[in-house]
C-alpha positions as CSV (number, residue, x, y, z in Angstrom):
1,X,45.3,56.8,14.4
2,X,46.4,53.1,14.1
3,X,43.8,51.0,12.2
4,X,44.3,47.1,12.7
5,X,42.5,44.9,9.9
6,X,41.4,42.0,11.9
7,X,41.5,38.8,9.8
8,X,39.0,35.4,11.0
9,X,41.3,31.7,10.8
10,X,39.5,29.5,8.7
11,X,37.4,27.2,10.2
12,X,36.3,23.6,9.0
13,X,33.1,24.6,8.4
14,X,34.7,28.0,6.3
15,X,36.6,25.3,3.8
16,X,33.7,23.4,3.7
17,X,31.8,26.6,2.7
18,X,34.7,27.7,0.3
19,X,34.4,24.3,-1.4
20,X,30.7,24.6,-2.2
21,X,30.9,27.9,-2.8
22,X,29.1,30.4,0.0
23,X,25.8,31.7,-1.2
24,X,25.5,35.1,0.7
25,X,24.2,39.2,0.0
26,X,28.2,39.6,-1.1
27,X,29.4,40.2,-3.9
28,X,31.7,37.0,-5.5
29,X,35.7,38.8,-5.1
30,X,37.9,37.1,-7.3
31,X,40.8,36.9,-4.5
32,X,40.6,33.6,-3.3
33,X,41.2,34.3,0.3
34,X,38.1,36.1,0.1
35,X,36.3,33.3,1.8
36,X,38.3,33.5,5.0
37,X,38.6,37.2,5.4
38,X,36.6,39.9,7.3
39,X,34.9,42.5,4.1
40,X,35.5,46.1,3.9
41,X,32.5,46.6,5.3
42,X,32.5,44.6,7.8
43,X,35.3,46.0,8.9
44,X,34.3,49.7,8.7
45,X,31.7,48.5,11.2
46,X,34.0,47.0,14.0
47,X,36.1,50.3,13.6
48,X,33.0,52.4,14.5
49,X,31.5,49.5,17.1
50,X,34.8,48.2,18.2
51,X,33.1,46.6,21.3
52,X,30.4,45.1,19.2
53,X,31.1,41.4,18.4
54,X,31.5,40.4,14.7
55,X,28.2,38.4,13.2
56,X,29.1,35.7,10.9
57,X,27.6,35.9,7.6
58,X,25.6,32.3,7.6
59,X,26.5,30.4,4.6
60,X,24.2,27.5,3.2
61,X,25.4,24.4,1.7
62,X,23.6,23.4,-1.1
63,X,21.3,20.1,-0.7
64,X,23.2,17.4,-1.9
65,X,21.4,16.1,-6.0
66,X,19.0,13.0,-4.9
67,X,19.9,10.5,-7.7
68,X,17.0,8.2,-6.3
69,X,15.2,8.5,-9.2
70,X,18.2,8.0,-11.6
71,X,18.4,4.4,-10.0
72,X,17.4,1.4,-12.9
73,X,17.1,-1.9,-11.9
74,X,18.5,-4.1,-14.3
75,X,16.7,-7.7,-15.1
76,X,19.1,-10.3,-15.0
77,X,17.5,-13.3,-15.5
78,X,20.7,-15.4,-14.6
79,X,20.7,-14.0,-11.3
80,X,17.5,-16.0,-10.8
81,X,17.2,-19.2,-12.8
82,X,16.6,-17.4,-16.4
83,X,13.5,-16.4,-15.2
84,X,12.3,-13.3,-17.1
85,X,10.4,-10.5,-15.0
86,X,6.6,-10.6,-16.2
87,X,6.3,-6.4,-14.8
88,X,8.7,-3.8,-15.3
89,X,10.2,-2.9,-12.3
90,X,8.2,0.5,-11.2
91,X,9.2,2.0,-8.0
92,X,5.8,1.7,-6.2
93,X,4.3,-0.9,-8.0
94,X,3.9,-4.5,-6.5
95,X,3.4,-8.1,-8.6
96,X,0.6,-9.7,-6.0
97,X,-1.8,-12.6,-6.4
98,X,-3.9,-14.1,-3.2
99,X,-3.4,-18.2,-3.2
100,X,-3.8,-21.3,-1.2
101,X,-0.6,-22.6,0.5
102,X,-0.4,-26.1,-0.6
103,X,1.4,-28.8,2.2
104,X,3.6,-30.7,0.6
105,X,3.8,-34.4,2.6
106,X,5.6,-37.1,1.9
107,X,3.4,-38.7,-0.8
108,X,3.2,-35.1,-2.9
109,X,7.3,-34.8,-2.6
110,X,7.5,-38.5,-4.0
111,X,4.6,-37.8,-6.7
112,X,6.4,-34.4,-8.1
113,X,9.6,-36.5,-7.6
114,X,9.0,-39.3,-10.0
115,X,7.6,-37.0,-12.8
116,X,10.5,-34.5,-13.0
117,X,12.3,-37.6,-13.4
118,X,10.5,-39.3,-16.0
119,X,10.1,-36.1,-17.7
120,X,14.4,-35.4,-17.8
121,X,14.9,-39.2,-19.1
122,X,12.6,-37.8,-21.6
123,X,14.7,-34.9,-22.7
124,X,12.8,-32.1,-20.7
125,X,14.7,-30.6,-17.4
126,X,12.2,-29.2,-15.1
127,X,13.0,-27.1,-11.7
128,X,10.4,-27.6,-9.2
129,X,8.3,-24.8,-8.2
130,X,9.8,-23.5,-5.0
131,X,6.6,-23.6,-3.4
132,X,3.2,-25.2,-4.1
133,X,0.1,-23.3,-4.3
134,X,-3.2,-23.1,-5.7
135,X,-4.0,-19.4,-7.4
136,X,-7.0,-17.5,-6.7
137,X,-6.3,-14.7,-8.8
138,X,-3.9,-13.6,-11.6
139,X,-1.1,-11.8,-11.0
140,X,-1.8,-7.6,-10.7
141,X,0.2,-5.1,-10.0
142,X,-0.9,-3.1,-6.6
143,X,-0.2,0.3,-6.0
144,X,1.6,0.8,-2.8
145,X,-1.3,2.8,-1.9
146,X,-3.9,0.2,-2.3
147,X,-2.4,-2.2,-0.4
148,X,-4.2,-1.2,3.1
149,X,-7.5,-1.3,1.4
150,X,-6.9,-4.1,-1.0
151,X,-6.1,-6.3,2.0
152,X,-9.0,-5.1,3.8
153,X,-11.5,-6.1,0.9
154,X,-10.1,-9.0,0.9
155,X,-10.7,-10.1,4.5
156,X,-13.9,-8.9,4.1
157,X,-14.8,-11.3,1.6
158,X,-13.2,-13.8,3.3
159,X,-15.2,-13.7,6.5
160,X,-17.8,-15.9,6.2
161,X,-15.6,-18.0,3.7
162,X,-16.0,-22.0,4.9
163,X,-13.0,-23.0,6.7
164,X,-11.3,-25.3,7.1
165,X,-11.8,-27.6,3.9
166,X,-10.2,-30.8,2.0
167,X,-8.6,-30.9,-1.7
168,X,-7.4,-33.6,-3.4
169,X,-4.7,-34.3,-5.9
170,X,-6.0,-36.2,-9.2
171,X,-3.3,-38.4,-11.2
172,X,-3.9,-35.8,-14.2
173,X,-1.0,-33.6,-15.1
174,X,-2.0,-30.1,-17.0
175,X,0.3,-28.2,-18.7
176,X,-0.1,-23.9,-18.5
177,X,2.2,-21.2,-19.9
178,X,2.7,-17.4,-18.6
179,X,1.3,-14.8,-20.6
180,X,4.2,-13.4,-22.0
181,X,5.2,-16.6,-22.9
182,X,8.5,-16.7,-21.3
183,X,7.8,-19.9,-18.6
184,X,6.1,-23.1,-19.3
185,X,4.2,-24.8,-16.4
186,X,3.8,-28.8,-15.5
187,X,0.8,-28.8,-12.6
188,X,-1.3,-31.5,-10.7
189,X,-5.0,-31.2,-11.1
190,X,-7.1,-30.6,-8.3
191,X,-10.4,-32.4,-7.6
192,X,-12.7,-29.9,-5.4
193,X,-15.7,-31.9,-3.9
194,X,-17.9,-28.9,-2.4
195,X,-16.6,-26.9,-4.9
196,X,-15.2,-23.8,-2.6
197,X,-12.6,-22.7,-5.0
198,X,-14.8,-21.3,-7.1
199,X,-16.5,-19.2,-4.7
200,X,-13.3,-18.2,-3.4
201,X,-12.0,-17.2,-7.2
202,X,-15.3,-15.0,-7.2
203,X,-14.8,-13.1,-3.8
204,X,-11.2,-12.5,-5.0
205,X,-12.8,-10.9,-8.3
206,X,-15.1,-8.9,-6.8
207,X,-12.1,-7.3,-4.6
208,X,-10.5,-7.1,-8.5
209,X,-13.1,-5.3,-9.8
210,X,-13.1,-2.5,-7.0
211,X,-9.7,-1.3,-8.2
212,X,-10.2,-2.1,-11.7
213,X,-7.9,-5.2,-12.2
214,X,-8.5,-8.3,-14.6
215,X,-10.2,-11.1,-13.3
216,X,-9.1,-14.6,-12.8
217,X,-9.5,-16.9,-15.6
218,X,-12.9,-17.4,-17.2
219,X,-13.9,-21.4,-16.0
220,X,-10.6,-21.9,-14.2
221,X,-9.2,-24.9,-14.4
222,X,-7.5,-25.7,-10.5
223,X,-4.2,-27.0,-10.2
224,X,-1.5,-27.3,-8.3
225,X,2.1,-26.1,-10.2
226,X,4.6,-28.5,-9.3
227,X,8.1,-27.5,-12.0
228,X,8.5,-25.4,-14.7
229,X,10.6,-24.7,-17.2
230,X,12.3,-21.4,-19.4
231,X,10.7,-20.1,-22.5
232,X,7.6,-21.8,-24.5
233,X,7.2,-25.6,-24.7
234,X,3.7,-26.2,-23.9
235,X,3.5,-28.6,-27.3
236,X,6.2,-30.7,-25.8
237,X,5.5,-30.9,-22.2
238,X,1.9,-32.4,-23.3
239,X,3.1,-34.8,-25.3
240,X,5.0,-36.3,-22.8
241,X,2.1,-35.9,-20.5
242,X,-0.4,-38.4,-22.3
243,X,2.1,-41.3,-22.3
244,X,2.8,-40.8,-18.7
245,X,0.8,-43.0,-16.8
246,X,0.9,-42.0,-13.2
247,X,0.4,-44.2,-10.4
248,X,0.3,-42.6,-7.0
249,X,-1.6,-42.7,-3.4
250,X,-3.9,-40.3,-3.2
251,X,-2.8,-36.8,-2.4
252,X,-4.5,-34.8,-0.1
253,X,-4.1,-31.2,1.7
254,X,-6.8,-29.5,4.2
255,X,-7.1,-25.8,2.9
256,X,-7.1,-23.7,6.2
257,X,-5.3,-20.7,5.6
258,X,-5.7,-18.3,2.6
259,X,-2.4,-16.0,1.5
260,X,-1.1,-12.4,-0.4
261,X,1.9,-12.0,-1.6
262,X,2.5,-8.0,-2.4
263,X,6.2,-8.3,-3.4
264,X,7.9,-10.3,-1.2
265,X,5.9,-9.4,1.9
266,X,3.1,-12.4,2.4
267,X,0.1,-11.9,4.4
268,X,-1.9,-14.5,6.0
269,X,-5.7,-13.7,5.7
């Protein structure tokens, strides 16, 4: 009796398999056309079936290695104006603070203009802030699975918050620095007639406190940042201060809208 030994072409998917190695009941043969040929016992089966088709032995690839969590980010404060990151970067976590948008007119633009200037004559180069603001909280770091609720408390708070309301700019510079001590701030005072920023400061603590994050500053003292500059030099900045006399219009903005920033996503509350 003739016996014919039936052999299978390889298929794509067969070298693919033979590359990653097929994980199947078979023992591993050390031939290495093993891969793309029928097994004894296979075919000791099609002998006695001869009319039964062949079943492929399924072979799994194996899951290709996430490497997501391998992934650092690397701080490079050159990339964005020697600026030093004031968190570690955390996959999940979010640097977020809720503010006032400040509108910067005409008479603000000229204002910030002519003391950057008089303060780089004097040996100091500022950059001005890329936008104007007025905190209402420090910054925290959010949990992505806080933000939903942490928003929510928020415009909870805010809802019977008295809106819209004026702010003025005073002729008064003040001079603040980060904690870590890595950015030195030049701001405008703010004068506050009804007094609404600190009742907004104490809604945005209470929302704090619910997920067990600092505070804003004990007595805060409102202000407007307007440039800043790398590293510590809070000595020097007021010194120059107090022999600038500064002569302006007076500055004001009408506070309507209040803002989040959770990384770079910004909601409007």
């Amino acid at each position: 009796m003739l016996c014919l030994l039936f052999c299978e072409i390889p298929t794509k998917m067969d070298m693919i398999a033979a590359a990653y190695g097929c994980e199947s009941d078979e023992e591993e043969s050390s031939d290495p056309w093993a891969s793309s040929r029928v097994s004894a016992k296979r075919t000791a089966v099609f002998n006695e079936f001869p009319n039964r088709p062949l079943k492929k032995v399924a072979c799994r690839l194996p899951a290709p290695k996430l490497a997501l969590d391998s992934f650092e980010v690397v701080d490079d404060p050159s990339q964005h104006g020697n600026r030093v990151r004031s968190f570690p970067h955390e996959r999940g976590n979010w640097a977020s603070f809720v503010y006032l948008p400040w509108e910067a007119n005409s008479c603000f633009v000229r204002a910030v203009e002519l003391i950057t200037n008089w303060f780089y004559e004097h040996g100091i180069k500022l950059d001005i802030c890329e936008d104007f603001h007025i905190s209402l909280t420090r910054t925290v770091i959010l949990r992505h699975h806080w933000i939903e609720g942490f928003v929510a408390s928020i415009r909870n708070q805010l809802s019977d918050a008295p809106r819209p309301f004026q702010l003025y700019g005073t002729n008064a510079l003040s001079v603040y620095i980060n904690e870590e001590k890595t950015r030195t701030f030049l701001a405008i005072n703010v004068e506050d007639p009804v007094g609404i920023l600190d009742i907004l400061v104490e809604k945005m603590d209470s929302c704090l406190k619910e997920y067990q994050l600092p505070a804003y500053y004990e007595k805060p003292s409102h202000h407007v940042s307007i440039a800043w500059c790398v590293g510590d030099q809070k000595e020097e900045l007021e010194k120059l201060a107090l022999d600038l006399q500064l002569e302006t219009d007076q500055i004001s903005c009408n506070m309507d809208e209040i803002r989040c920033k959770i990384g770079n996503t910004v909601k409007r509350l």
